[in-house]
PAZAPA-4460 file (N, C-alpha, C; in steps of 0.05 Angstrom, whole numbers, plus 32768, in hexadecimal, padded with zeros to 4 digits):
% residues 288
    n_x    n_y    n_z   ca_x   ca_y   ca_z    c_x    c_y    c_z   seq   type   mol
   8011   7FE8   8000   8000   8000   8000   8012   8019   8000     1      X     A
   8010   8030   7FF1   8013   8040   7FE6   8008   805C   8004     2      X     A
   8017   8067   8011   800F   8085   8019   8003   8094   800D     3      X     A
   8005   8090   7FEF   7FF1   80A8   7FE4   7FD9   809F   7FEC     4      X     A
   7FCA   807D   7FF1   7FB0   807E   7FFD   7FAE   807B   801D     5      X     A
   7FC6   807B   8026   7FBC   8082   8041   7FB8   809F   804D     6      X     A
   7FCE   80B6   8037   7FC7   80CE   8049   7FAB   80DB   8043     7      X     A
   7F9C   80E3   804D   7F8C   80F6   8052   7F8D   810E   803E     8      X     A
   7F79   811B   8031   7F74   8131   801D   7F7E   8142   8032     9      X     A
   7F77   8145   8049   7F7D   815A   805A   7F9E   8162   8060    10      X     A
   7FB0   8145   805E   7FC3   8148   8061   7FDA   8153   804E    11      X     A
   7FCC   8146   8033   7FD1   8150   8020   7FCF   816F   801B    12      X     A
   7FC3   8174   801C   7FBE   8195   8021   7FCD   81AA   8031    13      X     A
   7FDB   819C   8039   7FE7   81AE   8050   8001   81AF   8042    14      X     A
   8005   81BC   803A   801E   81CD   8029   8034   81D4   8036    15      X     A
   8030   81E0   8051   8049   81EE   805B   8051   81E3   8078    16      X     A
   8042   81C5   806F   8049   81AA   8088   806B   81A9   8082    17      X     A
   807A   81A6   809C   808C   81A6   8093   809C   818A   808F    18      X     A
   80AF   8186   8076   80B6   816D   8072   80A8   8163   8063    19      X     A
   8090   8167   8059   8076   8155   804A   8080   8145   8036    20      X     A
   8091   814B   801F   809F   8143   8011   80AC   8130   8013    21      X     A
   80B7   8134   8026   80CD   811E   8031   80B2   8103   803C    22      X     A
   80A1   8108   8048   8092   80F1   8052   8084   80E5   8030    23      X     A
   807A   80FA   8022   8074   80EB   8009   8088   80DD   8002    24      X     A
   80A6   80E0   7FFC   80B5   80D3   7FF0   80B7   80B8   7FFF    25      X     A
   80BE   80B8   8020   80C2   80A0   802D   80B2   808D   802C    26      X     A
   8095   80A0   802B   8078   8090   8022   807C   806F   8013    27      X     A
   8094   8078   7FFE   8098   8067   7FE6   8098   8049   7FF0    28      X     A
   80B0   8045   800D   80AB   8030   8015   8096   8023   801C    29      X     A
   807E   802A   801F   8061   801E   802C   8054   8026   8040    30      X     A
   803C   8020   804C   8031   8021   8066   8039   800C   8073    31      X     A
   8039   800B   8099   803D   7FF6   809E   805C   7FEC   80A0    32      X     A
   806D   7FFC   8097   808D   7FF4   809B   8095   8008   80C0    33      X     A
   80A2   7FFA   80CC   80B7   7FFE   80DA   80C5   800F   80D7    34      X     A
   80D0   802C   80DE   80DF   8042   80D5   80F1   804A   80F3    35      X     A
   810D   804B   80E8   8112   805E   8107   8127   806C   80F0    36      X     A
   812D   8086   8106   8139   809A   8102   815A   80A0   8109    37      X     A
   816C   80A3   80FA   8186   80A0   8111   8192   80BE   8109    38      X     A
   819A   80C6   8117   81BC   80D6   8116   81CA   80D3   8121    39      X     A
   81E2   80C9   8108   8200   80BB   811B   8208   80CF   8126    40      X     A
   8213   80EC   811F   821D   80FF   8128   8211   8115   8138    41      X     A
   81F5   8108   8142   81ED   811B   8155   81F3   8139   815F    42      X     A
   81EF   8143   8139   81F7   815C   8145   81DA   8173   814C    43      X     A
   81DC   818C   814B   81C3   8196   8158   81AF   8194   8136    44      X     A
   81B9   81A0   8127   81AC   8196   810F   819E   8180   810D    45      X     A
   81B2   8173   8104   81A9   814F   80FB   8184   814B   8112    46      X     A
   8192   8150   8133   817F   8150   8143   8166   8160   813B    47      X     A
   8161   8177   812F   814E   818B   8126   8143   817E   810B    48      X     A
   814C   8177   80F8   8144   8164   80E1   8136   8151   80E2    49      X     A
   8140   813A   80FD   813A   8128   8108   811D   811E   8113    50      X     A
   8126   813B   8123   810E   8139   8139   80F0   8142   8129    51      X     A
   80F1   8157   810F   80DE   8158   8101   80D3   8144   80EA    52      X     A
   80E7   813B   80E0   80E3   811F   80D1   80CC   8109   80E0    53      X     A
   80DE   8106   80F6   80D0   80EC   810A   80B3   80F5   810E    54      X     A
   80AE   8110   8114   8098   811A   811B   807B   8119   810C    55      X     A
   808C   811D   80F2   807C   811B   80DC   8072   80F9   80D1    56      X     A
   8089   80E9   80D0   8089   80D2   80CD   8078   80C2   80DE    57      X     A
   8078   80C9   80F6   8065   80BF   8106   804C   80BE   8103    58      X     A
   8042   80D0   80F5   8025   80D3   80F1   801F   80C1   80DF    59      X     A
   802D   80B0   80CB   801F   80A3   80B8   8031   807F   80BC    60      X     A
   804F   8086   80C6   8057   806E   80CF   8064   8062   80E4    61      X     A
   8066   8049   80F3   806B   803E   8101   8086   8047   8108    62      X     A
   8092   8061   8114   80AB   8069   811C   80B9   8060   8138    63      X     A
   80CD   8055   8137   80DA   8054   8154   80DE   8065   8166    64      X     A
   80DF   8063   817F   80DE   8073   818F   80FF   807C   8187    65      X     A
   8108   8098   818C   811D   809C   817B   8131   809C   8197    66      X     A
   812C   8097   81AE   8140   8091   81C6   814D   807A   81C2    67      X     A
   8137   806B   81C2   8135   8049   81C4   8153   8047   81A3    68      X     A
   814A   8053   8193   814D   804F   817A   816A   805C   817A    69      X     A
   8178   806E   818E   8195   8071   818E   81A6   8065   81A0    70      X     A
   8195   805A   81B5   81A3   8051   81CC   81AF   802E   81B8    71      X     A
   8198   802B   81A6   819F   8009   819B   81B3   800D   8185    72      X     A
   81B1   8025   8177   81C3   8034   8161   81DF   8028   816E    73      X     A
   81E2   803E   8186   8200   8049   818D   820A   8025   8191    74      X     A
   81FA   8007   819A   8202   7FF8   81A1   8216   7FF0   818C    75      X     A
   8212   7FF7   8173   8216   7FEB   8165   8223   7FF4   814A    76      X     A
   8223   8015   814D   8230   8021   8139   824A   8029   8130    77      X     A
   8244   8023   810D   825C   801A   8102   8271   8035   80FD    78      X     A
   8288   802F   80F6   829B   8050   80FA   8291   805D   80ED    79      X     A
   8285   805C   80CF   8283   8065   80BB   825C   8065   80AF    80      X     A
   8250   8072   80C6   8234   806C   80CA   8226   8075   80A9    81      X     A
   822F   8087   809B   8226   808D   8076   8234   808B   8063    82      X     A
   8243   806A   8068   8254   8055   8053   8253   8042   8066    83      X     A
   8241   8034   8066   8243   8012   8070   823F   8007   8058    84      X     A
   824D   7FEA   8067   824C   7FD6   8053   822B   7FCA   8058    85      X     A
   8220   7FB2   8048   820A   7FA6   8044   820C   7F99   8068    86      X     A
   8221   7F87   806E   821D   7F81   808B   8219   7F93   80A4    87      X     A
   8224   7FA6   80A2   8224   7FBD   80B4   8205   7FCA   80B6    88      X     A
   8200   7FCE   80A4   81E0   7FD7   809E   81D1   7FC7   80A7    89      X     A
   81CE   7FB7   80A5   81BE   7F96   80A9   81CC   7F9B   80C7    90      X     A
   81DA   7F93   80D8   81DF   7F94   80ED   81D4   7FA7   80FD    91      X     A
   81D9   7FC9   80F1   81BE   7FDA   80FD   81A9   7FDB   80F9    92      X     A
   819D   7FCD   80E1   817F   7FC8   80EA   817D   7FB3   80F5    93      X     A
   8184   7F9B   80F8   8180   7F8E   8110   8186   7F98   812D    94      X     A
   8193   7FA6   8133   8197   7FAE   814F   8179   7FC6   8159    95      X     A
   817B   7FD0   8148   815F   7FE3   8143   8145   7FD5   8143    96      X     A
   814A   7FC3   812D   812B   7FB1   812B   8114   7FB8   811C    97      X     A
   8118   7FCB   8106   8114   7FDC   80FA   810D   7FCA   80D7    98      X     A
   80F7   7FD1   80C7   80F9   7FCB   80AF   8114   7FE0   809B    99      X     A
   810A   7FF6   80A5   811F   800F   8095   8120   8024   80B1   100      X     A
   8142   8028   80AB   8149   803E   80B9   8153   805A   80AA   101      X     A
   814A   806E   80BD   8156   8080   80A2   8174   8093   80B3   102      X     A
   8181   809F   80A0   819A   80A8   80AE   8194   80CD   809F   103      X     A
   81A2   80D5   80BB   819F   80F4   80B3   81B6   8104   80AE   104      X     A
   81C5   810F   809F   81DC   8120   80AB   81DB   813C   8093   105      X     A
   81E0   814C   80AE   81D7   816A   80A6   81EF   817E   80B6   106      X     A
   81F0   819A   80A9   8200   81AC   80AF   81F8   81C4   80A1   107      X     A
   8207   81D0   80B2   8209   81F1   809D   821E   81FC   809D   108      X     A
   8228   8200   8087   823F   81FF   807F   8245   8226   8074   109      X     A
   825A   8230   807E   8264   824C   806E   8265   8249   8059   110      X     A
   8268   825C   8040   8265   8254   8020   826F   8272   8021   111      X     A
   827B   826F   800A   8280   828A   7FFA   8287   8282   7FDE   112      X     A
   8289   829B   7FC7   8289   8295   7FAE   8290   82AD   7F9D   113      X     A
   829A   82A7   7F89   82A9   82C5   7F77   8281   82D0   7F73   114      X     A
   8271   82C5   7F70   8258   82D1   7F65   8248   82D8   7F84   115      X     A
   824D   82DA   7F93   8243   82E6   7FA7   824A   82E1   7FC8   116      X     A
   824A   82FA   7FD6   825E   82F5   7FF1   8251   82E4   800A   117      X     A
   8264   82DD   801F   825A   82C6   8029   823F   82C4   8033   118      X     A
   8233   82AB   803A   821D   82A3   803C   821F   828A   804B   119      X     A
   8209   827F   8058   820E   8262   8057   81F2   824D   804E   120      X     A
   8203   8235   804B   81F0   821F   804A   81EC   820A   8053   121      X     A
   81CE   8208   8061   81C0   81F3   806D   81BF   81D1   804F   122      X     A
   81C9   81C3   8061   81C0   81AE   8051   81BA   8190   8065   123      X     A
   81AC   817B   805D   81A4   8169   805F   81A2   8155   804E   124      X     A
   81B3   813C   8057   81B3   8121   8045   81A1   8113   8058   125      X     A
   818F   8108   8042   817A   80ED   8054   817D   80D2   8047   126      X     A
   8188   80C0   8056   818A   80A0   804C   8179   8091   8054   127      X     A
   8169   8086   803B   8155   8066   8049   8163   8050   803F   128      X     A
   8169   8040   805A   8176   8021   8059   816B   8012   8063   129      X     A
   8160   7FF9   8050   8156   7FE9   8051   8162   7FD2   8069   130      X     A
   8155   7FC5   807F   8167   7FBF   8097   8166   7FA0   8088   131      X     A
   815C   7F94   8076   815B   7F76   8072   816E   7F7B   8061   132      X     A
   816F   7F83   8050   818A   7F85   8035   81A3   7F92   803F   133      X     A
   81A3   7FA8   8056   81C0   7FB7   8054   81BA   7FCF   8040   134      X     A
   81A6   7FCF   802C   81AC   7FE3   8008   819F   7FF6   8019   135      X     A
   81B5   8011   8012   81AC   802A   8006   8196   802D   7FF8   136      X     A
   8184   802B   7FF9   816B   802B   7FE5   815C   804F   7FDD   137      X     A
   8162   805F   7FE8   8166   8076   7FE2   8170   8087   7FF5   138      X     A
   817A   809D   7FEA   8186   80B2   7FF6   817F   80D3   7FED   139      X     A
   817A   80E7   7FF3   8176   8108   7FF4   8186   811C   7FFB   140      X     A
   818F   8134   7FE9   819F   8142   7FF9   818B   815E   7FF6   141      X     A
   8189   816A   8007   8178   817B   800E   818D   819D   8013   142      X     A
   8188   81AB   8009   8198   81CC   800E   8187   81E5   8010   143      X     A
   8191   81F5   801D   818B   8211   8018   8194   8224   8022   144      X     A
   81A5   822F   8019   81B0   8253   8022   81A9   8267   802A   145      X     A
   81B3   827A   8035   81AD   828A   8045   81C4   82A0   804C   146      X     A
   81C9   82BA   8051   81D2   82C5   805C   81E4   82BD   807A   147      X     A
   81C6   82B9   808B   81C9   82AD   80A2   81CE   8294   80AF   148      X     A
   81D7   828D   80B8   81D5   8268   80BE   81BB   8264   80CA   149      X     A
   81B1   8270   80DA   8187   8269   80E7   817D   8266   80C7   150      X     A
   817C   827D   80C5   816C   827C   80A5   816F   8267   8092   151      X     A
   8183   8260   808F   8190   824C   807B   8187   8231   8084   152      X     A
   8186   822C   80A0   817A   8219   80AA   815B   8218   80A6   153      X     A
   814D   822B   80AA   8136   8230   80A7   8127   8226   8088   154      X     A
   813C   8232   8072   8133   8232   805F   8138   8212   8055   155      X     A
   8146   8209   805F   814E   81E8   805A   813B   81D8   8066   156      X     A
   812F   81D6   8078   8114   81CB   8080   80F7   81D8   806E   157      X     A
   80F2   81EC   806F   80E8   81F9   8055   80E8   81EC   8038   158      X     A
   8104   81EA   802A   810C   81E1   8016   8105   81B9   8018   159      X     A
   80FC   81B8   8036   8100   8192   802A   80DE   8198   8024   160      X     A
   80D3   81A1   8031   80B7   81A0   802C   80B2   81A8   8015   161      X     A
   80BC   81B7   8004   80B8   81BF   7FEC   80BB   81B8   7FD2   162      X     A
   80D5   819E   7FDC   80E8   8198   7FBD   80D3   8185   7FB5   163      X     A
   80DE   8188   7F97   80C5   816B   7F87   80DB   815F   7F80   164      X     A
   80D0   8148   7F7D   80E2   8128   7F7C   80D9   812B   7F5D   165      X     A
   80EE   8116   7F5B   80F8   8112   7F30   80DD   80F9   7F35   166      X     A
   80D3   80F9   7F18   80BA   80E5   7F18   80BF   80C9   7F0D   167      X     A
   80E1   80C9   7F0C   80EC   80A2   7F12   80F7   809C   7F29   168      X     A
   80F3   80B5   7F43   80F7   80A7   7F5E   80EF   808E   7F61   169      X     A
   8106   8081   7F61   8102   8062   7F68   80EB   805B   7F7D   170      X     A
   80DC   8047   7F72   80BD   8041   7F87   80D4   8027   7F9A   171      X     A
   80C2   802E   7FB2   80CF   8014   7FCC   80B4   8008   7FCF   172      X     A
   80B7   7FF3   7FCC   80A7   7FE1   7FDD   80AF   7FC9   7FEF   173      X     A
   809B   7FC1   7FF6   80A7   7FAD   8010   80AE   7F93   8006   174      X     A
   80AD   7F95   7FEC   80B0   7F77   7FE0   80CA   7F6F   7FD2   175      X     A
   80CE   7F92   7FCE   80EE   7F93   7FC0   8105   7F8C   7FCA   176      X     A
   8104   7F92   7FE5   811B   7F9A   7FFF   8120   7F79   800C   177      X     A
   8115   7F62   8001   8114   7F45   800A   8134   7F3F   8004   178      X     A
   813C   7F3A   8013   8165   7F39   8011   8165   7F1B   7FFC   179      X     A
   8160   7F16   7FE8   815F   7EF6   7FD4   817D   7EED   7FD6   180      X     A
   818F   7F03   7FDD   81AC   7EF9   7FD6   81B2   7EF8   7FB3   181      X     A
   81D3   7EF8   7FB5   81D8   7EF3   7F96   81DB   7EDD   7F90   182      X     A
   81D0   7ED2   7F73   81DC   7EB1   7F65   81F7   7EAE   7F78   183      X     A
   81FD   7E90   7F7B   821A   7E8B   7F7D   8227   7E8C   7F64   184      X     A
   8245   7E94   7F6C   825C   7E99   7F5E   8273   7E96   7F63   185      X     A
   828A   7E89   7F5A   82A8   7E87   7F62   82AD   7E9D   7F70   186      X     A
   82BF   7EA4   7F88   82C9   7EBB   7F88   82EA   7EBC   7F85   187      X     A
   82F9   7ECE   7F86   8312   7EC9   7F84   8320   7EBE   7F96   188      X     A
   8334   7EAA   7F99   8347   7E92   7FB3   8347   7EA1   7FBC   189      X     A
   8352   7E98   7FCD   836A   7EAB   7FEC   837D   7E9E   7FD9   190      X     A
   8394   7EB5   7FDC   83B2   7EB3   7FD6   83BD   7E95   7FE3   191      X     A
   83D3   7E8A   7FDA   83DE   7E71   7FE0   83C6   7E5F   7FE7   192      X     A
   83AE   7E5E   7FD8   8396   7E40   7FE6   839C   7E32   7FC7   193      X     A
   8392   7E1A   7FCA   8396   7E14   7FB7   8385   7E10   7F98   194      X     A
   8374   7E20   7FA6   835F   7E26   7F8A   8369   7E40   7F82   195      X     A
   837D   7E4D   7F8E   8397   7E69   7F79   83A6   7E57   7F66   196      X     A
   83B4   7E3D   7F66   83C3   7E33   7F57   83B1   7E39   7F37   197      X     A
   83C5   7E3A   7F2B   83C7   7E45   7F07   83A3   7E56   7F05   198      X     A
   83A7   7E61   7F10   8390   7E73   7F15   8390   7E98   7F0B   199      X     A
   838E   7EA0   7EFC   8388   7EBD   7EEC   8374   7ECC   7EFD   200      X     A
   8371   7ED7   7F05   835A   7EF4   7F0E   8351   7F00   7EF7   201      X     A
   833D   7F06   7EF6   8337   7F15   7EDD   8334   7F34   7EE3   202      X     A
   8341   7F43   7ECF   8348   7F5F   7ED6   8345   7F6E   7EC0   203      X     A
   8334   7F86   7EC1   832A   7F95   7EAE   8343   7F98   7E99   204      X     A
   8338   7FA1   7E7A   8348   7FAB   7E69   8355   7FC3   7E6D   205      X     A
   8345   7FD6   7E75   8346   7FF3   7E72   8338   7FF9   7E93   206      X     A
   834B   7FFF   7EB0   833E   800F   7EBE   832F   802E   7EB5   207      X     A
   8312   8030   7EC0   830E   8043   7ECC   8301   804E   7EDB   208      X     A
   8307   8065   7EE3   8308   8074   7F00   82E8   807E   7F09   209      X     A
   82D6   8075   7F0E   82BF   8088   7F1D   82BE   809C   7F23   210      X     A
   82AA   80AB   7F16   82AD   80C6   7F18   82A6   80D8   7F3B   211      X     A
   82B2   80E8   7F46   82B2   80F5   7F5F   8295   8103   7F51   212      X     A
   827E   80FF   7F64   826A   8110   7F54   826D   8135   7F66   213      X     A
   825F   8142   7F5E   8262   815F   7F67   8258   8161   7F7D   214      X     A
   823F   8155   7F82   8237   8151   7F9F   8246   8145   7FAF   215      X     A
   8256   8137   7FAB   826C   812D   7FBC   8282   8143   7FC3   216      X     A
   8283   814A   7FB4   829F   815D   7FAC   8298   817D   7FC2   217      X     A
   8275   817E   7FBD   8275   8198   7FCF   8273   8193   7FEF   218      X     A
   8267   817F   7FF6   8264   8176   8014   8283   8164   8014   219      X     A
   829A   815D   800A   82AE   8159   8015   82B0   8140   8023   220      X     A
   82A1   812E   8011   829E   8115   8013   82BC   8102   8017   221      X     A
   82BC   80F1   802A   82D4   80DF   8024   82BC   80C6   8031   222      X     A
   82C3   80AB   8011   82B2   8096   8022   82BE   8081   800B   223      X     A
   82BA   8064   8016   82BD   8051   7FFE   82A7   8049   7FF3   224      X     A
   82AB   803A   7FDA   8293   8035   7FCD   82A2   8015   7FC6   225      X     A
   828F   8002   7FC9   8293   7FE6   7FC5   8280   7FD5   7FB1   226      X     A
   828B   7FCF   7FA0   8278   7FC5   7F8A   827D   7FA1   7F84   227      X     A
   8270   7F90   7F87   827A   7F70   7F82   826A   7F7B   7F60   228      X     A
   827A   7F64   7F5B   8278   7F60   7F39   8275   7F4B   7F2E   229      X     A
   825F   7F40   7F27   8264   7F25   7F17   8261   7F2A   7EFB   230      X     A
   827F   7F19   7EE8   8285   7F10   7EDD   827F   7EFE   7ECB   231      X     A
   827E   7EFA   7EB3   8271   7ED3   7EA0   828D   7ECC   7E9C   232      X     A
   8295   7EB3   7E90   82AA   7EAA   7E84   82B9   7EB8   7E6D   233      X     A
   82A6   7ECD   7E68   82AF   7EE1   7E4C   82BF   7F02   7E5A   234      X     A
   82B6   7EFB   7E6F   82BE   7F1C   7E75   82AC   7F2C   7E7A   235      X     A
   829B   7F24   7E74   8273   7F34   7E76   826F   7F3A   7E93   236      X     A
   826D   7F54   7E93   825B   7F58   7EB5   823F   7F4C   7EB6   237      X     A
   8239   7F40   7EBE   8223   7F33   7EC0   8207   7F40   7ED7   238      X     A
   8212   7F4F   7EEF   820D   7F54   7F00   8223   7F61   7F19   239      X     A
   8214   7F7D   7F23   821F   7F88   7F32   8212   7F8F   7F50   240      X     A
   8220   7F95   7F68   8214   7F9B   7F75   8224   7FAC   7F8D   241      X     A
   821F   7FC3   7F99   8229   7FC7   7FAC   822D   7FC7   7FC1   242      X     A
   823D   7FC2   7FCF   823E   7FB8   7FF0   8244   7FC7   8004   243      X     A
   8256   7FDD   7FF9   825B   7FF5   800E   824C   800E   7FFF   244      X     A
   823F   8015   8009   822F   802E   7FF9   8238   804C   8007   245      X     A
   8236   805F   8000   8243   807C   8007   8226   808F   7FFA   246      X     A
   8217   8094   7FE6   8203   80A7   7FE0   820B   80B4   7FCD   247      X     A
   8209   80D4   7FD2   820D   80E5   7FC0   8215   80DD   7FA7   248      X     A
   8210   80CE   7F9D   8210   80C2   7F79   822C   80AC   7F73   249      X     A
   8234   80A9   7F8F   8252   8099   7F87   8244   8088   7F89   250      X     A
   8232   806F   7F8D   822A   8057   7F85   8228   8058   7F6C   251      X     A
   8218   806A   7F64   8216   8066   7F45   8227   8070   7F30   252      X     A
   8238   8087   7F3B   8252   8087   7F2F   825F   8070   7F2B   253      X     A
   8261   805C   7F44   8278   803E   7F3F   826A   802E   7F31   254      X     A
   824C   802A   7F32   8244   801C   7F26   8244   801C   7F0F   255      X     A
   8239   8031   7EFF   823C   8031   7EDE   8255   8037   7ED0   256      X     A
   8273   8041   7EDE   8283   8037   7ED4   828D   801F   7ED2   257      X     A
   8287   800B   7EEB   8292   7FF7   7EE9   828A   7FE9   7ED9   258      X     A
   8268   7FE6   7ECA   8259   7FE4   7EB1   8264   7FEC   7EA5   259      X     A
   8279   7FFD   7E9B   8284   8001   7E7E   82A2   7FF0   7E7A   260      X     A
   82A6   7FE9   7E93   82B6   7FD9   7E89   82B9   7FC0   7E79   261      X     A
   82D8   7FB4   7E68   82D5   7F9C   7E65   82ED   7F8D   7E73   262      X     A
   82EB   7F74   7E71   82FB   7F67   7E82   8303   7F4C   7E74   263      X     A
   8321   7F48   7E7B   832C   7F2D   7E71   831E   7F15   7E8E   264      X     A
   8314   7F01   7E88   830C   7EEE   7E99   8314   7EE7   7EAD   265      X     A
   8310   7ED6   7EC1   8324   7EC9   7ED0   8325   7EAF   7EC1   266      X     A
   8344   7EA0   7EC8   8343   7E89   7EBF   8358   7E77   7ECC   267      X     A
   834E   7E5D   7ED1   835D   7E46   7EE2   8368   7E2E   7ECB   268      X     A
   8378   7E32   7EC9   8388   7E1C   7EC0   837E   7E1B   7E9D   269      X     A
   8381   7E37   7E9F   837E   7E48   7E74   8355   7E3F   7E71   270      X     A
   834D   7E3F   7E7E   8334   7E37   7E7B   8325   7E50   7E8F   271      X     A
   830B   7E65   7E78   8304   7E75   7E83   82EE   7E72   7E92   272      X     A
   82E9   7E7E   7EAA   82DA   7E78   7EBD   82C2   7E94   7ECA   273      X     A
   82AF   7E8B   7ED6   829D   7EA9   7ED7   82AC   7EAA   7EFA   274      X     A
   82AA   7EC7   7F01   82B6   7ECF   7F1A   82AB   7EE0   7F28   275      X     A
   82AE   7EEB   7F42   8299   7F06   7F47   82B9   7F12   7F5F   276      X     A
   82B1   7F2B   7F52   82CD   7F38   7F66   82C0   7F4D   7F6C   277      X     A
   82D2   7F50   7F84   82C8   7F70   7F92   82DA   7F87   7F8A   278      X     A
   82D0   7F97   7F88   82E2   7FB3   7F7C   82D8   7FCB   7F96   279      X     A
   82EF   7FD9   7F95   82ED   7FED   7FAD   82EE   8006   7FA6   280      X     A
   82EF   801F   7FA3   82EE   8031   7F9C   82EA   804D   7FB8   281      X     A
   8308   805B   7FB7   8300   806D   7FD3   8300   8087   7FBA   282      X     A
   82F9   8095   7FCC   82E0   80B8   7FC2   82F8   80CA   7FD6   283      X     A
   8301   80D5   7FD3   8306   80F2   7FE7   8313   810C   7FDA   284      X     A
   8302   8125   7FE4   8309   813A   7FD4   8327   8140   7FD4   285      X     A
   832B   814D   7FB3   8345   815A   7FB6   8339   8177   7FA9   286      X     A
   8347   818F   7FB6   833E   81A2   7FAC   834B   81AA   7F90   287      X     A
   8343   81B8   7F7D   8346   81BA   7F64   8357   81CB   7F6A   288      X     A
***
């Protein structure tokens, strides 16, 4: 079931509800899901974002109590709380207990610019992670400027209630997020075992590099991005998937380059074989 028939015409209507947007979009997952709220970095922000999100969320879904919901967090959280791997995720929604948790991290940041003098800006990233899969299943970055840092904040809660979503926002449902696992596949030996003897790795023709996207580049992103890859006996990517996820468009940066690649096989004893390897990929700004 779909939020668009559970909310209320009345609710709908209310235009300068704040966050509304954001509850339509989350909507996507269903009625009836499990939701809690985290901020790893508990800063006064993140907490102000938080605490209105939850507020709002509450009215249409099943939200955690958000004490309950940090005291089980902190049991268990990983160094790197917006780049986990698939187990790490899965490990905080199990400690939580949660269908989907969402993650908040926000600031306001000084800005200046040859086209106009300083200012700052409020911004907000929102992550929904699926707690049975570990996946990133979507993510938001939310902004707005200001002269002032109140204001700028102001206008950034303002601005989430306002923004319209692209109309191929990926739909969630509860049926998608079922963890099936991948086909089995060879993976590569351990060094000195004896399934390394006369054994080839298969290794692209032509590296290349994933692009640093600009949203990364302006919030000053440093995170890894982990992609497994399976392979056919030809070299063919057959299937991809990622395991350490980061947001701001580096999943899909690693992903569709590593789609353009081609690749010599692996092969055991001159005979080519299908394989699945993990590829790693770290992100961190360098200034131009």
């Amino acid at each position: 079931m779909r939020l668009a028939s559970c909310i209320t015409t009345r609710r709908l209507l209310l235009q300068g509800s704040g966050l509304l947007i954001v509850i339509l979009w989350l909507a996507e997952i269903g009625c009836g899901q499990r939701l809690a709220v985290i901020t790893p970095n508990r800063s006064s922000s993140d907490e102000a974002v938080a605490a209105a999100l939850a507020a709002e969320l509450a009215k249409q879904f099943d939200v955690q109590d958000r004490s309950m919901t940090e005291a089980a967090y902190r049991a268990v959280a990983p160094k790197l709380p917006f780049n986990m791997t698939l187990d790490e995720a899965k490990t905080v929604g199990s400690a939580i207990a949660c269908d989907y948790f969402i993650l908040i991290r926000s600031e306001t940041l000084r800005r200046s610019s040859f086209q106009k003098s300083e200012y700052y800006e409020s911004f907000a990233t929102i992550y929904i992670v699926a707690s049975k899969s570990g996946k990133l299943e979507d993510w938001r970055n939310f902004s707005a400027e200001h002269p002032t840092p109140a204001a700028s904040f102001e206008r950034l809660i303002d601005s989430m209630a306002a923004a319209e979503m692209s109309s191929d926002l990926k739909k969630l449902s509860t049926s998608d997020h079922i963890d099936k696992g991948r086909p089995p596949m060879q993976e590569l030996p351990a060094d000195n075992s004896n399934e390394s003897k006369n054994f080839r790795a298969p290794i692209p023709f032509a590296r290349i590099k994933p692009a640093y996207t600009d949203l990364a580049f302006l919030y000053e992103v440093a995170a890894t991005v982990e992609i497994e890859v399976d392979l056919d006996a030809a070299g063919t990517v057959l299937r991809t998937s990622i395991v350490r996820w980061a947001g701001y468009g580096l999943d899909e940066s690693v992903e569709s380059t590593v789609r353009k690649m081609n690749w010599r096989p692996a092969e055991r004893n001159g005979k080519s074989l299908p394989m699945r390897v993990l590829l790693r990929y770290n992100f961190k700004k360098i200034d131009k």
